[in-house]
KELOPA-321479 format. One record per residue (C-alpha): residue number from 1; residue in three letters; x, y, z. Coordinates in Angstrom, 3 decimals. Layout:
N
{NUM, ala, {X, Y, Z}}
...
//
This chain:
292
{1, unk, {4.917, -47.748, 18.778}}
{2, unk, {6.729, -50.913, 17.913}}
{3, unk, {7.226, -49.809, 14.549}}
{4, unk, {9.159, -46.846, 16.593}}
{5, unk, {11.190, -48.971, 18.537}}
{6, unk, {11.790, -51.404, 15.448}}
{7, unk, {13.772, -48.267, 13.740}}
{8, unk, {15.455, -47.292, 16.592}}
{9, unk, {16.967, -51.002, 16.490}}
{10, unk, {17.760, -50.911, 12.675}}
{11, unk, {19.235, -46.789, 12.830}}
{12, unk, {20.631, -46.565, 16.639}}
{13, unk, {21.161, -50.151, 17.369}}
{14, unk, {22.472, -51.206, 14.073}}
{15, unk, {20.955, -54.533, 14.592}}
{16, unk, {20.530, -56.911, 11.501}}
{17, unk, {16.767, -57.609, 10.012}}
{18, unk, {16.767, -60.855, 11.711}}
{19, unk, {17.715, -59.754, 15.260}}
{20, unk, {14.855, -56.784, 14.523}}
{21, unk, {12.545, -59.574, 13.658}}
{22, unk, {13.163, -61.763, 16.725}}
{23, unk, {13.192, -58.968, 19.165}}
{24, unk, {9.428, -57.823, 17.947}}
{25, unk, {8.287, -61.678, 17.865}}
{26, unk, {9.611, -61.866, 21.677}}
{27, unk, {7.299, -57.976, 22.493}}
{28, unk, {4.543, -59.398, 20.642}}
{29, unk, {4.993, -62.522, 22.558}}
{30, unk, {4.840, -60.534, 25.990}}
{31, unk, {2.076, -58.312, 24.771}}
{32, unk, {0.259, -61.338, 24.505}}
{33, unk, {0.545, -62.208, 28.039}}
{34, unk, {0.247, -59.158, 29.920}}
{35, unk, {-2.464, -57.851, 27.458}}
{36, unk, {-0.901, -54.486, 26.231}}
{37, unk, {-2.331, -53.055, 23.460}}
{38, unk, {-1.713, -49.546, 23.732}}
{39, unk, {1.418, -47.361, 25.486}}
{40, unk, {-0.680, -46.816, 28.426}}
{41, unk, {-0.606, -50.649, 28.781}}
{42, unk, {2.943, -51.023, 28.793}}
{43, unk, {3.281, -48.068, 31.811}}
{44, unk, {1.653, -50.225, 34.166}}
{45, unk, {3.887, -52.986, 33.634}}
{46, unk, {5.674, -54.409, 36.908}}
{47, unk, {8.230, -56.828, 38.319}}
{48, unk, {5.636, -59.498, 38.909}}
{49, unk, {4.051, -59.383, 35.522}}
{50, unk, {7.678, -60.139, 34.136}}
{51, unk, {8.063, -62.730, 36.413}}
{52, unk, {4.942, -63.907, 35.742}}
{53, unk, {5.491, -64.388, 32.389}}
{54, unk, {8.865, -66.019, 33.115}}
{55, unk, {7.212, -68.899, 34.892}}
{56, unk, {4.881, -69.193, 32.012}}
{57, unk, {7.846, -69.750, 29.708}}
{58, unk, {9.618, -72.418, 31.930}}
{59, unk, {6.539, -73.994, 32.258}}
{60, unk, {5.737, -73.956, 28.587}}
{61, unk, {9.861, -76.121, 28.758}}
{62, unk, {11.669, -72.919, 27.236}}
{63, unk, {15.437, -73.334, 27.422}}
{64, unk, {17.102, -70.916, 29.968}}
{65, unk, {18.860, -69.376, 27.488}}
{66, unk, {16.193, -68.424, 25.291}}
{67, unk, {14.241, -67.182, 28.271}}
{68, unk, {17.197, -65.016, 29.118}}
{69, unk, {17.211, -63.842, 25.572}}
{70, unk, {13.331, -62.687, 25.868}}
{71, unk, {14.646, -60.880, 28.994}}
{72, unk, {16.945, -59.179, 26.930}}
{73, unk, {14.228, -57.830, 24.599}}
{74, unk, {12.043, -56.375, 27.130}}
{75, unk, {15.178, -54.624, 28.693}}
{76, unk, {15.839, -53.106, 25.716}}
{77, unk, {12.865, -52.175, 25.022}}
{78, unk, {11.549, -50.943, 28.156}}
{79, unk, {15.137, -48.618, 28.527}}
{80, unk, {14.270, -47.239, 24.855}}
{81, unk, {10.736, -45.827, 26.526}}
{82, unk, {12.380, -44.514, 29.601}}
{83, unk, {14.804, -43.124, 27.153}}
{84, unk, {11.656, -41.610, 25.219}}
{85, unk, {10.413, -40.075, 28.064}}
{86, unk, {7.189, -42.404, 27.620}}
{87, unk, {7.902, -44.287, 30.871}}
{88, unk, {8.890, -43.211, 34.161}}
{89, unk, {9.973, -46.209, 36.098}}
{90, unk, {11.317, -49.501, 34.403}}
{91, unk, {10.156, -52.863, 35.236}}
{92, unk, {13.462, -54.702, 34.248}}
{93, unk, {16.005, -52.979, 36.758}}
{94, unk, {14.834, -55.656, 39.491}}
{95, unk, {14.320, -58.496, 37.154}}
{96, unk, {16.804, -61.534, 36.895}}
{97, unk, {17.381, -64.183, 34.313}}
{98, unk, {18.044, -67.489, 35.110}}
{99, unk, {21.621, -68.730, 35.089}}
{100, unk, {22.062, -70.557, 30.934}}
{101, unk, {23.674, -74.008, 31.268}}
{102, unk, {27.227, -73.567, 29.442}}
{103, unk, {26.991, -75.352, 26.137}}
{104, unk, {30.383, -76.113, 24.136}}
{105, unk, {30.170, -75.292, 20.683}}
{106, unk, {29.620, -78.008, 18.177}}
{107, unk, {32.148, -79.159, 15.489}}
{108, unk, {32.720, -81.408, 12.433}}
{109, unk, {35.821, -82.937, 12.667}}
{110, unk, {38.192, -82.023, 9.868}}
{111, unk, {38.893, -85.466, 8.591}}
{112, unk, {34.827, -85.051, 7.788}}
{113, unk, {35.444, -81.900, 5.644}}
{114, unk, {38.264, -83.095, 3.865}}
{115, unk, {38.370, -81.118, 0.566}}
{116, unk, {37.938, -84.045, -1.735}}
{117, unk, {35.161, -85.381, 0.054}}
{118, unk, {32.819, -81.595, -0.036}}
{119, unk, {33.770, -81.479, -3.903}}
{120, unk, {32.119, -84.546, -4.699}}
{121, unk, {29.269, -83.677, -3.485}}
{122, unk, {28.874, -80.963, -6.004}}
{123, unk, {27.900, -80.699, -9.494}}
{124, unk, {29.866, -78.283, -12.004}}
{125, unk, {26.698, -76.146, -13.299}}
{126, unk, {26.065, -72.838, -11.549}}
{127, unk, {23.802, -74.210, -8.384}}
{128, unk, {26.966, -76.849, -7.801}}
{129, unk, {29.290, -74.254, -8.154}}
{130, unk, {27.461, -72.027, -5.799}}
{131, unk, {26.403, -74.366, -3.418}}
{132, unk, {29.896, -75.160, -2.647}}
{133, unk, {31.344, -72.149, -2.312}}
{134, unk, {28.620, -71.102, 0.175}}
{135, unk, {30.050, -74.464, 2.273}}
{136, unk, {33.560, -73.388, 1.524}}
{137, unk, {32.872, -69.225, 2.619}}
{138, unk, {31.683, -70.681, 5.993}}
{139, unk, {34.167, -73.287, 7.033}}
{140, unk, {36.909, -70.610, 5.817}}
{141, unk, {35.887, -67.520, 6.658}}
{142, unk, {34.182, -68.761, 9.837}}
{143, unk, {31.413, -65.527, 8.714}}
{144, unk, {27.557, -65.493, 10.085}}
{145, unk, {24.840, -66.669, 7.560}}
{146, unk, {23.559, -62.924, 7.174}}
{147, unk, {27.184, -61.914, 6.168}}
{148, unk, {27.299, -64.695, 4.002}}
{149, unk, {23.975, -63.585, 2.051}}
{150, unk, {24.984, -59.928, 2.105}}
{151, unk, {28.473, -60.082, 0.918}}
{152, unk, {28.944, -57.729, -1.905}}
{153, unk, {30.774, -58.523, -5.304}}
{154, unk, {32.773, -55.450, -4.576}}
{155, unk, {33.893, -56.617, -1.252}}
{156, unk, {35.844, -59.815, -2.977}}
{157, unk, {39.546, -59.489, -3.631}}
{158, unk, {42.603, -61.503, -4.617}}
{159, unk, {43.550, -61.747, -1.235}}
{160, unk, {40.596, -60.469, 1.718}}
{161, unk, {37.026, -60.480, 1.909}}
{162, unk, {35.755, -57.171, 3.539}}
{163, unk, {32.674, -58.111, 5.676}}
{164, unk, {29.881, -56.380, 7.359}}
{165, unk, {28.832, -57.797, 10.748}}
{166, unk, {26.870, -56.693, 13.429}}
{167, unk, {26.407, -53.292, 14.138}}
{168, unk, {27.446, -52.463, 10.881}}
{169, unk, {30.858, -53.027, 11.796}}
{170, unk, {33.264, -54.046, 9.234}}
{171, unk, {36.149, -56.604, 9.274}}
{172, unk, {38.592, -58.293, 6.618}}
{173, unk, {39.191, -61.798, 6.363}}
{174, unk, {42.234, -63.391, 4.500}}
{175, unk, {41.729, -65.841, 2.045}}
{176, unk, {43.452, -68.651, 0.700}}
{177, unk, {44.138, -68.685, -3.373}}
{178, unk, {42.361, -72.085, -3.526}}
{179, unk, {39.328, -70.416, -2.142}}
{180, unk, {39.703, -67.363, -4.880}}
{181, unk, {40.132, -70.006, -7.275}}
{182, unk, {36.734, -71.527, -6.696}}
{183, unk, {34.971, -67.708, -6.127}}
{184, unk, {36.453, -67.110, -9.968}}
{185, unk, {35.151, -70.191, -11.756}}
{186, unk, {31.770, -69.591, -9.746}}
{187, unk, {31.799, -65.851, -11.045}}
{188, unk, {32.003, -66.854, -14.422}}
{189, unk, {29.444, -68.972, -14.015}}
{190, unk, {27.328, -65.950, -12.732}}
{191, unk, {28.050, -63.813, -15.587}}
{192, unk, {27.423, -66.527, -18.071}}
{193, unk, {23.752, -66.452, -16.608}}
{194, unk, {23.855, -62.697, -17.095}}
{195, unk, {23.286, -61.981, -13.207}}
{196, unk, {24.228, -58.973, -12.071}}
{197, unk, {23.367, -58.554, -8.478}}
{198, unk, {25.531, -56.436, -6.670}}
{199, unk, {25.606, -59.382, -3.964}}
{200, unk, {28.075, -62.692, -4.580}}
{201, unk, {25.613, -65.196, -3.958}}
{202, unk, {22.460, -65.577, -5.915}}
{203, unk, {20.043, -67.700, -6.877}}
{204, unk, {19.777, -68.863, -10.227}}
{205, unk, {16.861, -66.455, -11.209}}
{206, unk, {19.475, -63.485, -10.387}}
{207, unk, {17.945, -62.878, -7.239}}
{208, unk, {19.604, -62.663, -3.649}}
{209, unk, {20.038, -65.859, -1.374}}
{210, unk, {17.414, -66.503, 1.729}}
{211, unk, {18.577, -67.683, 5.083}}
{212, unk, {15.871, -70.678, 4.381}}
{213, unk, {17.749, -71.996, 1.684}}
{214, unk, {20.958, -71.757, 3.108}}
{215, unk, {20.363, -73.830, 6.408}}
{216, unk, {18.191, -76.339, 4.177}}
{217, unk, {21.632, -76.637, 2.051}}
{218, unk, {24.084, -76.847, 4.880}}
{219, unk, {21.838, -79.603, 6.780}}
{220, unk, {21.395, -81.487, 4.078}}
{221, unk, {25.998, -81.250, 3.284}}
{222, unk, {26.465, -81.948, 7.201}}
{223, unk, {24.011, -84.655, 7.185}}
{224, unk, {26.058, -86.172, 4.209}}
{225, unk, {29.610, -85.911, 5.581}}
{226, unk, {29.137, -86.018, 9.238}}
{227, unk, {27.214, -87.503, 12.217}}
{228, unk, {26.718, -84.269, 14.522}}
{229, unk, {23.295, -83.779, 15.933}}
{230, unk, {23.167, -80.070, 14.863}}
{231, unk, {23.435, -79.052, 11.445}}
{232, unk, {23.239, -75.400, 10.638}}
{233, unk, {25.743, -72.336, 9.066}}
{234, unk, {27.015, -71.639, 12.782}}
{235, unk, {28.186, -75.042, 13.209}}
{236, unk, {30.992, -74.671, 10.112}}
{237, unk, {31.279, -71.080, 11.941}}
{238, unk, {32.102, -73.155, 15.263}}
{239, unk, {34.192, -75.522, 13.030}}
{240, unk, {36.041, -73.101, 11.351}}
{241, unk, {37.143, -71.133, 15.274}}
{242, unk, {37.847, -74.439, 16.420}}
{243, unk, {40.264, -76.155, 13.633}}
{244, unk, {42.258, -72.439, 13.917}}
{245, unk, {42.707, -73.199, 17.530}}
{246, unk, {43.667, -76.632, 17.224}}
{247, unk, {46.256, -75.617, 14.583}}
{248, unk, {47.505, -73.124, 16.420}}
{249, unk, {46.229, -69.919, 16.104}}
{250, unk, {45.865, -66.696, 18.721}}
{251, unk, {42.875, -65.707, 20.446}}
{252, unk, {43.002, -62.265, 19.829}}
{253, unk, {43.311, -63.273, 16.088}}
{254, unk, {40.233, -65.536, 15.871}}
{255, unk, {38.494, -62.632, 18.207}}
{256, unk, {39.058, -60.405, 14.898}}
{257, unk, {38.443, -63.083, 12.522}}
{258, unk, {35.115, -64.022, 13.855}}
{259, unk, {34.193, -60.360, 14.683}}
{260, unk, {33.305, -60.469, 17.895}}
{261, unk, {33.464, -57.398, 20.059}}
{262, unk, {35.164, -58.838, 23.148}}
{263, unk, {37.181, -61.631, 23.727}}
{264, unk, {35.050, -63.705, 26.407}}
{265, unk, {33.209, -65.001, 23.151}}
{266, unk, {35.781, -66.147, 21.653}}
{267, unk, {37.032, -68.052, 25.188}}
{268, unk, {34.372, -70.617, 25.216}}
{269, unk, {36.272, -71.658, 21.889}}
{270, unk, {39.199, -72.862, 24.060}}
{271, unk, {37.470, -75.847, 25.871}}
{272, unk, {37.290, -77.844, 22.596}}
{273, unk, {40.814, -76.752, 21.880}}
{274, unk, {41.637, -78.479, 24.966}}
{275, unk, {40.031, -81.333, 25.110}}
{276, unk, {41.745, -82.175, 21.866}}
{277, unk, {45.393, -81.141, 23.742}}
{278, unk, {44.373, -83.217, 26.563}}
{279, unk, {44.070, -86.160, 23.602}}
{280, unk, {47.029, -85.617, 22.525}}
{281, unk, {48.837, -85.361, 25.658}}
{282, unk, {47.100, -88.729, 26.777}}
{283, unk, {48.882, -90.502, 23.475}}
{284, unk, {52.411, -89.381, 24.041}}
{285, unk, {53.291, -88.373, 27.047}}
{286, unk, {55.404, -91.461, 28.657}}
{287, unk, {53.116, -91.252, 32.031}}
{288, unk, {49.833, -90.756, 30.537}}
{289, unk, {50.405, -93.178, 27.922}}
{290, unk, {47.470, -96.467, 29.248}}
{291, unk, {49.575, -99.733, 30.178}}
{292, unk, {48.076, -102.504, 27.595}}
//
């Protein structure tokens, strides 16, 4: 039956292997608990069970958000049944999350990623030249690491990157000539090797990129050139919204940049804008300016 449900996430849902992957860790998780082994298990699921596992997961010191997340799962999954005609009342309709502390996005500052500085830290051979182009793609492009590892050799041009993100749901994202510059010389690199994978990004056997050795790759860059706590691809994602902002660019425009599909995600973006206005505005306006 999960095997069911995990198509129905990868054909109707369009969800990416990853989300698939976490959404049948979470079911498995809750199987666990309420001891469902078979459909007939999952029928007599109620509101307290849920609950009951809840508490287990605040007890076991599970954020609220990744509680919320679980919640998420099951209410997905326990819609799909009713939507199967394998269930006949769901569980989830009287079920409430917990309200998820708001969490500003983290940044490196752009004096950290100055371009001199990320070059240096690269050698010229193939795994230099791809390693910082990988760094590059995200602080530019401000893509996701599975659109990073899935972008196609086709989908490169001279002036856009054409990118599939969730849902299946494509995008384009401009790029700068320095940036094409530095996809070229890697490129020739690649076909110097003789790799041919239809993918940009390989490894140097030929064969495609993991998300493993991506995050090991971007901790160990952000651990070089800056002192935030959290080091992963979505921070230079986070970077990338947040040094448009700060230089000026739309909502609506980093909404379509970043792909999301409404602009609420994109809002939470804003509070790091402003702190740094608020900065600013605290250095030169006559009356905020601090008496020495």
């Amino acid at each position: 039956m999960l095997q069911e449900f995990e198509t129905y996430l990868r054909q109707e849902k369009r969800y990416s292997a990853h989300t698939c992957l976490a959404y049948l860790q979470d079911l498995q998780q809750f199987s666990d608990f309420a001891g469902c082994t078979a459909l007939s298990d999952w029928q007599e699921q109620n509101t307290a069970t849920v609950r009951g596992w809840m508490v287990s997961l605040l007890e076991s010191g599970l954020s609220k958000r990744s509680m919320n997340r679980k919640l998420a799962t099951l209410r997905t999954f326990f819609k799909w049944l009713r939507k199967e005609g394998r269930l006949s009342d769901n569980p989830m309709t009287r079920i409430q999350g917990p309200k998820s502390e708001k969490r500003l996005p983290v940044f490196v500052k752009e004096s950290e990623l100055d371009a001199q500085k990320v070059a240096a830290l690269f050698s010229s051979d193939f795994e230099g030249l791809r390693n910082q182009l990988i760094v590059e793609l995200f602080y530019q492009t401000g893509m996701r690491l599975s659109e990073l590892i899935d972008l196609k050799e086709a989908a490169v041009s001279a002036q856009h990157l054409k990118v599939l993100g969730k849902r299946n749901k494509e995008r384009l994202i401009p790029i700068a000539p320095e940036l094409v510059s530095k996809i070229n010389e890697y490129r020739a690199a690649k076909r110097s090797l003789g790799h041919d994978h239809p993918n940009l990004l390989v490894r140097s056997n030929g064969e495609a990129l993991y998300p493993q050795l991506v995050y090991r790759l971007i901790k160990e860059i952000l651990s070089t050139l800056s002192g935030v706590e959290k080091r992963s691809p979505h921070v230079l994602r986070h970077t990338f919204a947040t040094h448009m902002l700060n230089n000026g660019a739309g909502l609506e425009t980093l909404k379509d940049l970043l792909g999301h599909a409404n602009l609420s995600a994109t809002q939470v973006y804003t509070h790091n804008s402003f702190a740094q206005l608020r900065k600013a505005y605290g250095n030169a306006h006559p009356r905020a300016l601090k008496t020495p």
